[in-house]
mmCIF file of the N, C-alpha and C atoms, coordinates in Angstrom:
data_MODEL
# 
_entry.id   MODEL 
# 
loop_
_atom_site.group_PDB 
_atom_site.id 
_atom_site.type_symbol 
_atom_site.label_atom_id 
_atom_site.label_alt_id 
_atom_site.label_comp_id 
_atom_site.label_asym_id 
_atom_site.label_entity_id 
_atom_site.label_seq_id 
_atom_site.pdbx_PDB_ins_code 
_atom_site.Cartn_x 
_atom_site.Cartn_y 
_atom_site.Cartn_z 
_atom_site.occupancy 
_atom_site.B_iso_or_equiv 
_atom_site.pdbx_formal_charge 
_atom_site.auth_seq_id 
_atom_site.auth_comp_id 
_atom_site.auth_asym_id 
_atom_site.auth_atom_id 
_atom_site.pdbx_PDB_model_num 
ATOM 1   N N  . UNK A 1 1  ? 0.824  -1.202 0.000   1.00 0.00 ? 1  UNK A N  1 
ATOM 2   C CA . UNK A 1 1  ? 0.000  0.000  0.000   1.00 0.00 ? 1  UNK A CA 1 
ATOM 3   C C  . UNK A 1 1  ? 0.865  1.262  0.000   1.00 0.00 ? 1  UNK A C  1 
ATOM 4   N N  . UNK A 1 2  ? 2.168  1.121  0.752   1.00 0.00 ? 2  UNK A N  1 
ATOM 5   C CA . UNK A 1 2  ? 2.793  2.650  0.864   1.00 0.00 ? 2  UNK A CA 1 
ATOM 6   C C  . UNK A 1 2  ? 3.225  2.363  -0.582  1.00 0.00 ? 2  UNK A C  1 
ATOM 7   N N  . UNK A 1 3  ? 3.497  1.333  -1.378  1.00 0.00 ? 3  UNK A N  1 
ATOM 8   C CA . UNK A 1 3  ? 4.146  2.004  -2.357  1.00 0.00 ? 3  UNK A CA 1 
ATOM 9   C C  . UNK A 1 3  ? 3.803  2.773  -3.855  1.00 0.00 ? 3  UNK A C  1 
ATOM 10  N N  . UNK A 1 4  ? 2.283  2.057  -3.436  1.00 0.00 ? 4  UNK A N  1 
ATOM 11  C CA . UNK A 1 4  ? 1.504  2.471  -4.324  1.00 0.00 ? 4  UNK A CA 1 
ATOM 12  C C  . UNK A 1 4  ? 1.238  4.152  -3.567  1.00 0.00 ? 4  UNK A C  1 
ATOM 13  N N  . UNK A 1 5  ? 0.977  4.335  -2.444  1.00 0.00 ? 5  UNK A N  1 
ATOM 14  C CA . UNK A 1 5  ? 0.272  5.756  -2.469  1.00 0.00 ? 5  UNK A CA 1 
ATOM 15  C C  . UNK A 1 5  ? 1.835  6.578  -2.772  1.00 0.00 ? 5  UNK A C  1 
ATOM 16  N N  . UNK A 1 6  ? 3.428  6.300  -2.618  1.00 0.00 ? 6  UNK A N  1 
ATOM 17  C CA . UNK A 1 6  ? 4.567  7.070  -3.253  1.00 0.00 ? 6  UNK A CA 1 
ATOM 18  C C  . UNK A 1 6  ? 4.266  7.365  -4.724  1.00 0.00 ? 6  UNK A C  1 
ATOM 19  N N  . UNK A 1 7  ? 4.365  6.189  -5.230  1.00 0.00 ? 7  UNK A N  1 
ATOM 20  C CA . UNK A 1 7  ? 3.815  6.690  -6.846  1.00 0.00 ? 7  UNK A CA 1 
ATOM 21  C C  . UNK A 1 7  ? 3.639  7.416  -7.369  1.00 0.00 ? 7  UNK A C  1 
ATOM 22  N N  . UNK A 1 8  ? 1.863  7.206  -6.666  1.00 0.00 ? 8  UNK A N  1 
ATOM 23  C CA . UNK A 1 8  ? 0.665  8.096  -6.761  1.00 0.00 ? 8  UNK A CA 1 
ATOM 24  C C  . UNK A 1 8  ? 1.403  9.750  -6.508  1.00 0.00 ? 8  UNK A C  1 
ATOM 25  N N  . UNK A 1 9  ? 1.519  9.663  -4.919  1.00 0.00 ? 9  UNK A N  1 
ATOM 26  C CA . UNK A 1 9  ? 1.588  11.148 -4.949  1.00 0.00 ? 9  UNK A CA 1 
ATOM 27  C C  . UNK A 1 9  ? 2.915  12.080 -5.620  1.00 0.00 ? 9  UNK A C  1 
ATOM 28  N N  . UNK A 1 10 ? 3.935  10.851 -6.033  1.00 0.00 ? 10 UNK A N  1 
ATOM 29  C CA . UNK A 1 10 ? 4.840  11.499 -7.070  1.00 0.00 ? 10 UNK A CA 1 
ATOM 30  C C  . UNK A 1 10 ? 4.418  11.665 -8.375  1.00 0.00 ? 10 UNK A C  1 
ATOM 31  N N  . UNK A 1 11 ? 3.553  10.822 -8.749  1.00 0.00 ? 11 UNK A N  1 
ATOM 32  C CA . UNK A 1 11 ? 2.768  11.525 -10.032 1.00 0.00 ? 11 UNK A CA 1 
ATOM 33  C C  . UNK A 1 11 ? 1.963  13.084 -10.093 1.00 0.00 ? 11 UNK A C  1 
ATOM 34  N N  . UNK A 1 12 ? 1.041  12.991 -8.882  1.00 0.00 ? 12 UNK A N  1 
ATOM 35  C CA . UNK A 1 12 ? 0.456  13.875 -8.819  1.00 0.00 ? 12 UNK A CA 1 
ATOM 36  C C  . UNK A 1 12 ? 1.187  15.435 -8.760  1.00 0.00 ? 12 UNK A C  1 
ATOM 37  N N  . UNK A 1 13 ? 2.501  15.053 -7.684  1.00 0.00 ? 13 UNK A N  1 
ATOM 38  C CA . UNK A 1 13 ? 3.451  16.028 -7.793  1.00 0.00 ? 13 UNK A CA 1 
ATOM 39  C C  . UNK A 1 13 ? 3.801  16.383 -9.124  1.00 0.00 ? 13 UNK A C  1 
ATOM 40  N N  . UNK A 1 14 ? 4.020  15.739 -9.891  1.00 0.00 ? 14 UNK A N  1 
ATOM 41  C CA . UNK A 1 14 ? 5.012  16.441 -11.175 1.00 0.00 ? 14 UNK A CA 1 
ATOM 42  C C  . UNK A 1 14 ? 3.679  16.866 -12.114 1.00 0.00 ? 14 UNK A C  1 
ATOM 43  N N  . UNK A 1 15 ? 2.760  16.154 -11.879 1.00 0.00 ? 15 UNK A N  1 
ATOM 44  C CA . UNK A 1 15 ? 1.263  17.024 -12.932 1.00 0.00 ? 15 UNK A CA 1 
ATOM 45  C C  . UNK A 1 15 ? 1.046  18.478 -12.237 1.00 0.00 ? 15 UNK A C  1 
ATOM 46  N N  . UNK A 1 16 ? 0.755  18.398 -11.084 1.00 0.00 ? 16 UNK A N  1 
ATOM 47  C CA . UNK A 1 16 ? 1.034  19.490 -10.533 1.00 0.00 ? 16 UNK A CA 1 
ATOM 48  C C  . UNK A 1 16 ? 2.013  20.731 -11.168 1.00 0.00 ? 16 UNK A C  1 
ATOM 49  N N  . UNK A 1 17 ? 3.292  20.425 -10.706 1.00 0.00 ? 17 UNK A N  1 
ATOM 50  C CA . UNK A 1 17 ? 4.496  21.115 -11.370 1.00 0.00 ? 17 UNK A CA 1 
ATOM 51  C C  . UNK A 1 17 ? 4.407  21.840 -12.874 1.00 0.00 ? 17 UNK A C  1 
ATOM 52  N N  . UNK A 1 18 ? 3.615  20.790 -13.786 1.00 0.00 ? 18 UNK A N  1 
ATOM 53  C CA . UNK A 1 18 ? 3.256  21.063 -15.259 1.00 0.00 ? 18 UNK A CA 1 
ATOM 54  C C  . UNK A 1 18 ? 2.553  21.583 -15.463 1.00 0.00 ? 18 UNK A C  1 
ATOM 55  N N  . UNK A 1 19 ? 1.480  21.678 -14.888 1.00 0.00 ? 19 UNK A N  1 
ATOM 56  C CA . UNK A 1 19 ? 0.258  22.622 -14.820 1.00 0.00 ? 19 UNK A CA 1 
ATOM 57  C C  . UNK A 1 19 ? 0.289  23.537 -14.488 1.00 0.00 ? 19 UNK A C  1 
ATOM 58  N N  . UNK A 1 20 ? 1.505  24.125 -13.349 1.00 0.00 ? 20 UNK A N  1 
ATOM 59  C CA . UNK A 1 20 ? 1.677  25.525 -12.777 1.00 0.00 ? 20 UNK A CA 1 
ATOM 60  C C  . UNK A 1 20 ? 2.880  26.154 -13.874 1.00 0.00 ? 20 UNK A C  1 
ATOM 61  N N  . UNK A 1 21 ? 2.967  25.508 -14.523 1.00 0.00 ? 21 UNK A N  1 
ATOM 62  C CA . UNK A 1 21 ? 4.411  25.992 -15.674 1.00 0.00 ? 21 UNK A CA 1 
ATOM 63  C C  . UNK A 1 21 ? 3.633  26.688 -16.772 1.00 0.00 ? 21 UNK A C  1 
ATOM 64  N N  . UNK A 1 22 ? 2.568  25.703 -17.035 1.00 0.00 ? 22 UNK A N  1 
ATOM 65  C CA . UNK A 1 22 ? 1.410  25.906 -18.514 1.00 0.00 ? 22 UNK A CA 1 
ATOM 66  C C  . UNK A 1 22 ? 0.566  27.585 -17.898 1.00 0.00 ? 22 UNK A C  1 
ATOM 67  N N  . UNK A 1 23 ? 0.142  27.323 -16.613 1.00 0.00 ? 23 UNK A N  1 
ATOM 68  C CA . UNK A 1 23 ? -0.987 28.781 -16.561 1.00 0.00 ? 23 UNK A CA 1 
ATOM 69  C C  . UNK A 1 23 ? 0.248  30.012 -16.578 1.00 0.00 ? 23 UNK A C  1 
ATOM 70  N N  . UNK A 1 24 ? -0.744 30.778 -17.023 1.00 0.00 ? 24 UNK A N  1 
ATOM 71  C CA . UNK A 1 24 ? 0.020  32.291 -16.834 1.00 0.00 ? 24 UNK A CA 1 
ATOM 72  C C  . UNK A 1 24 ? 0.830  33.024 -15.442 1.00 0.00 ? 24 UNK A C  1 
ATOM 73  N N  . UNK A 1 25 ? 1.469  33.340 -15.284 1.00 0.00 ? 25 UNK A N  1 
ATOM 74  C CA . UNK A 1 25 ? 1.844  33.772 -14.157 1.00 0.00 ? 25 UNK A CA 1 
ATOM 75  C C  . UNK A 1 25 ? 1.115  35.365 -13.859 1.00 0.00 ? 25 UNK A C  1 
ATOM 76  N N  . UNK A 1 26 ? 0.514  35.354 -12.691 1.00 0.00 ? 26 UNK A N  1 
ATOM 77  C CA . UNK A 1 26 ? -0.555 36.902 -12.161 1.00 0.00 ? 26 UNK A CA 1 
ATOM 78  C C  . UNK A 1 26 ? 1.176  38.104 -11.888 1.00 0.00 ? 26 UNK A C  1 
ATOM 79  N N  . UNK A 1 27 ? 1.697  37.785 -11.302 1.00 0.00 ? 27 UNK A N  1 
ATOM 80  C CA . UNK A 1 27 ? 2.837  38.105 -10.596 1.00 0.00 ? 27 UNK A CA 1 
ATOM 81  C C  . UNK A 1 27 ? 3.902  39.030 -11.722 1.00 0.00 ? 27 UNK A C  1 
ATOM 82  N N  . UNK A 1 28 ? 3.508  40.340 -11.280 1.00 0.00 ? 28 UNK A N  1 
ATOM 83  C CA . UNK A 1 28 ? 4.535  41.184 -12.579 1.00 0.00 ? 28 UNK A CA 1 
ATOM 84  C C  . UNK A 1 28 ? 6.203  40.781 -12.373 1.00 0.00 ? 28 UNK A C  1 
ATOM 85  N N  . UNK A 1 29 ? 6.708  40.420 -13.157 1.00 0.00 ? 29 UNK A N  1 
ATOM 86  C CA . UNK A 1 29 ? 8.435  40.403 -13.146 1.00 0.00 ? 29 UNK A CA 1 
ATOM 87  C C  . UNK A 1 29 ? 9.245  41.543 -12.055 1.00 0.00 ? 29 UNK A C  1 
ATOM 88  N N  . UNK A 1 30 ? 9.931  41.103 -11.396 1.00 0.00 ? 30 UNK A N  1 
ATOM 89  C CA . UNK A 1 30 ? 10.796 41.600 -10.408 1.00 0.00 ? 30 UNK A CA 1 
ATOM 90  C C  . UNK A 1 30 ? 11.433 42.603 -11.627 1.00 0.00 ? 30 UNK A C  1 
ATOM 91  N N  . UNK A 1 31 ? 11.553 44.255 -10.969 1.00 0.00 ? 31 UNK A N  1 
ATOM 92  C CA . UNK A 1 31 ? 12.615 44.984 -11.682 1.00 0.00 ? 31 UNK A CA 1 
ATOM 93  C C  . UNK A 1 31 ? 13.393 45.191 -10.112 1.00 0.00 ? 31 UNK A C  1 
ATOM 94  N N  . UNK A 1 32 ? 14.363 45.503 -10.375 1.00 0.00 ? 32 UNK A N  1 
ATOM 95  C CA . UNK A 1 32 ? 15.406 45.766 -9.415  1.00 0.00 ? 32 UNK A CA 1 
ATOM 96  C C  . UNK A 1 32 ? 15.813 47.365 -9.174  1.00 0.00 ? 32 UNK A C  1 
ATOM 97  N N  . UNK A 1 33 ? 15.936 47.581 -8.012  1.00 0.00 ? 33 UNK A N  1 
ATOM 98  C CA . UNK A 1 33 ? 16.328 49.004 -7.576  1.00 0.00 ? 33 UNK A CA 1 
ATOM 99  C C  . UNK A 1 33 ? 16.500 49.800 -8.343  1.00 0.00 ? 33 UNK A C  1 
ATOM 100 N N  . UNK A 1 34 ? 17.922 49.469 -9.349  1.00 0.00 ? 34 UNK A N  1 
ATOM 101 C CA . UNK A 1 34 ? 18.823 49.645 -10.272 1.00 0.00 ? 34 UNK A CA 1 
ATOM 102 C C  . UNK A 1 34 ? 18.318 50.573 -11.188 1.00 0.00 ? 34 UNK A C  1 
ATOM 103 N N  . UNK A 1 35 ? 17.928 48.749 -11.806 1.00 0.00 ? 35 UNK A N  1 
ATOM 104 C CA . UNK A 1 35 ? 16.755 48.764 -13.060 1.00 0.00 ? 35 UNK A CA 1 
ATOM 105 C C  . UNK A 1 35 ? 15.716 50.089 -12.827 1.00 0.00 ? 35 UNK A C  1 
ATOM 106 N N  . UNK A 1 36 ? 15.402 50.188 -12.170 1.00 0.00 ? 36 UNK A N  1 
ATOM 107 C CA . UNK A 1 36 ? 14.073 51.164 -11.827 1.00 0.00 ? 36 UNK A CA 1 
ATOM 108 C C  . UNK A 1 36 ? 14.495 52.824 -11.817 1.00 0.00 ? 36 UNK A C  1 
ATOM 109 N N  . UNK A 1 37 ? 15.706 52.840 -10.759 1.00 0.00 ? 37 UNK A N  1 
ATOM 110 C CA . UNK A 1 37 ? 16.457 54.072 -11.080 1.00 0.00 ? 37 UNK A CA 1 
ATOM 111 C C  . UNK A 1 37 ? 16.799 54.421 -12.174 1.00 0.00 ? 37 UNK A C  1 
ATOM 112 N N  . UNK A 1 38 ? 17.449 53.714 -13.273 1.00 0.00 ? 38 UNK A N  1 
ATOM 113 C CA . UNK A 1 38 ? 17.830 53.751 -14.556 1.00 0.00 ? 38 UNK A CA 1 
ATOM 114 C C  . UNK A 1 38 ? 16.745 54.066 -15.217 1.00 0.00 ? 38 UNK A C  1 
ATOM 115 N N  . UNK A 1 39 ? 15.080 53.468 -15.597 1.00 0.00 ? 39 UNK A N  1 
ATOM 116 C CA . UNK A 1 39 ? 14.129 53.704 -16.020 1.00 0.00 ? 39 UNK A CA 1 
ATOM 117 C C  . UNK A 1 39 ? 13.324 55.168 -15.813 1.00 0.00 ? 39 UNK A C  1 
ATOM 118 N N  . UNK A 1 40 ? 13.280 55.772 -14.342 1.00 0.00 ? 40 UNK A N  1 
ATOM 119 C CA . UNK A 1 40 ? 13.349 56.834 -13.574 1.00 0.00 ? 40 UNK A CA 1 
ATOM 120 C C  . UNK A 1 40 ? 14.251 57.760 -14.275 1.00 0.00 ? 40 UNK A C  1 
ATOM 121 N N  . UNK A 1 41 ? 15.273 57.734 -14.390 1.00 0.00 ? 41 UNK A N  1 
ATOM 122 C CA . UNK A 1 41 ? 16.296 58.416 -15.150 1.00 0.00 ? 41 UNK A CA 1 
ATOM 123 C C  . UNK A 1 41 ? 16.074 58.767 -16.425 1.00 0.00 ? 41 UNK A C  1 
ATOM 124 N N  . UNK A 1 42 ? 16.169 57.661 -17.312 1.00 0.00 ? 42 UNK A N  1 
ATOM 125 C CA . UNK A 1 42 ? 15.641 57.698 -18.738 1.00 0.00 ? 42 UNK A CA 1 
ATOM 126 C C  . UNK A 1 42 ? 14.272 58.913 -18.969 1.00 0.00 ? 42 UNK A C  1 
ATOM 127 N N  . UNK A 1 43 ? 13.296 58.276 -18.008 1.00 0.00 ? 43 UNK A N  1 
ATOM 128 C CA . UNK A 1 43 ? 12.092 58.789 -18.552 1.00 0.00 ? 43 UNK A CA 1 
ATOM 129 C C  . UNK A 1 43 ? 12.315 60.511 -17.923 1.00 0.00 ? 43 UNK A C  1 
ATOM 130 N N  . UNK A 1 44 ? 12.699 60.713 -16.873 1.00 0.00 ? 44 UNK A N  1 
ATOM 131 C CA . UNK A 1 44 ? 13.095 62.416 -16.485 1.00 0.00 ? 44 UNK A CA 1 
ATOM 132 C C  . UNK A 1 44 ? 13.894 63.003 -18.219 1.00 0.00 ? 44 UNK A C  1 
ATOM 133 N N  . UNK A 1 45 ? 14.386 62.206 -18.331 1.00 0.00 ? 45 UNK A N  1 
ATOM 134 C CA . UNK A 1 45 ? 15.146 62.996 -19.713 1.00 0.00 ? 45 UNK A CA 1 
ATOM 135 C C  . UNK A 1 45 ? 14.426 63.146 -21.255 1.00 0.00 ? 45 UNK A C  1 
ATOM 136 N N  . UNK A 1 46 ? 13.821 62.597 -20.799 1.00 0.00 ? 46 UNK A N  1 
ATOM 137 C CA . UNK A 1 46 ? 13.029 62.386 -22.180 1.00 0.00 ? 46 UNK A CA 1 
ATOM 138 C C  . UNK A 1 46 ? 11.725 63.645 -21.494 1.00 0.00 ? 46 UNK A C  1 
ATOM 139 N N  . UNK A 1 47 ? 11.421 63.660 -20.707 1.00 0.00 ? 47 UNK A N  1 
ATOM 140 C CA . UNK A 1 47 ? 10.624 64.401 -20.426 1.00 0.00 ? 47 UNK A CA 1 
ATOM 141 C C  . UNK A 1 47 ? 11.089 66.132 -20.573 1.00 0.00 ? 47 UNK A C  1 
ATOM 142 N N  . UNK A 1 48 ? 12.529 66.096 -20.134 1.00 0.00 ? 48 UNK A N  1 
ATOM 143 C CA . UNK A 1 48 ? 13.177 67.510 -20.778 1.00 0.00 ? 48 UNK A CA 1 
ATOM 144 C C  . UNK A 1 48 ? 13.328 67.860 -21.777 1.00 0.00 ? 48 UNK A C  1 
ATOM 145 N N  . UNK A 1 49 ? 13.476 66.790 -22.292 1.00 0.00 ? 49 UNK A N  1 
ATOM 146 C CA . UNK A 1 49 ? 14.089 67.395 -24.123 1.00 0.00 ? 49 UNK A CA 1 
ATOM 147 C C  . UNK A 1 49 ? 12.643 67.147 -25.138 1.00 0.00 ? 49 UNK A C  1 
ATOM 148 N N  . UNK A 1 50 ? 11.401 66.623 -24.639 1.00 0.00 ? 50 UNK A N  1 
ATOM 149 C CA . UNK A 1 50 ? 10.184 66.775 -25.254 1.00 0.00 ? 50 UNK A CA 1 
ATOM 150 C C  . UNK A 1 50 ? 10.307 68.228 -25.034 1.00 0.00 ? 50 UNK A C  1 
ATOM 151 N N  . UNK A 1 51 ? 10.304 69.020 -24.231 1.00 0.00 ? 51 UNK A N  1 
ATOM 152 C CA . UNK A 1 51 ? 9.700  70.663 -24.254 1.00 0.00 ? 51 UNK A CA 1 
ATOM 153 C C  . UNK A 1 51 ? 10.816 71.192 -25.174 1.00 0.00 ? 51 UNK A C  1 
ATOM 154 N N  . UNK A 1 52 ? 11.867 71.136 -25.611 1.00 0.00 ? 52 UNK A N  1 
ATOM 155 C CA . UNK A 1 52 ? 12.779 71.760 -25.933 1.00 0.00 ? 52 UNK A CA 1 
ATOM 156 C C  . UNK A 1 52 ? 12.253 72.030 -27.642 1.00 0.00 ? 52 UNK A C  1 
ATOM 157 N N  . UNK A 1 53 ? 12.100 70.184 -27.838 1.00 0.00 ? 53 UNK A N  1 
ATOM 158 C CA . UNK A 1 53 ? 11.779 70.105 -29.101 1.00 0.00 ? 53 UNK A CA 1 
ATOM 159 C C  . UNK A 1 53 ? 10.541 71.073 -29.404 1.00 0.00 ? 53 UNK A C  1 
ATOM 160 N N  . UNK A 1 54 ? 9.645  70.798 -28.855 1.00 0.00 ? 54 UNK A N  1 
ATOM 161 C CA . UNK A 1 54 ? 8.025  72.033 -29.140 1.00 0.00 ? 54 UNK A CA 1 
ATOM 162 C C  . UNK A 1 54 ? 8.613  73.154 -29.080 1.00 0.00 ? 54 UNK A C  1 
ATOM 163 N N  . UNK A 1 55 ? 9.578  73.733 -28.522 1.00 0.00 ? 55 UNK A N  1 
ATOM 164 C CA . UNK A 1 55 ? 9.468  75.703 -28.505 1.00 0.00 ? 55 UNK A CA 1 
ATOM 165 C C  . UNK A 1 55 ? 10.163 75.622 -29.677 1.00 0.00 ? 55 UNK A C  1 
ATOM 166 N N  . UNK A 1 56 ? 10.798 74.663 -30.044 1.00 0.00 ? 56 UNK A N  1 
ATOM 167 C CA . UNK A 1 56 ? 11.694 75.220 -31.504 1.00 0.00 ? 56 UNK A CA 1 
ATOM 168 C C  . UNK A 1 56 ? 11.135 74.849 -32.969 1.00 0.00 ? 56 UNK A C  1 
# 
């Protein structure tokens, strides 16, 4: 009997595993401090040199 219910619940484990691989993940991607400062950065600059471009 135990070796049948190991099996079992190692099967069930790895369907499991496959099924959480297949659905979508809810959970937005980790950006990092860095990453974010750098993005922060970027977009401040782009935000300066949009006005520059319109007055001229």
């Amino acid at each position: 009997m135990n070796r049948k219910k190991k099996v079992k619940s190692t099967l069930k484990a790895q369907l499991k595993r496959a099924n959480a691989k297949k659905n979508p993940k809810n959970k937005p991607k980790y950006i990092s401090k860095a990453e974010r400062a750098k993005l922060e950065q970027e977009q401040l600059e782009q935000e300066q040199s949009a006005p520059e471009q319109l007055e001229h």
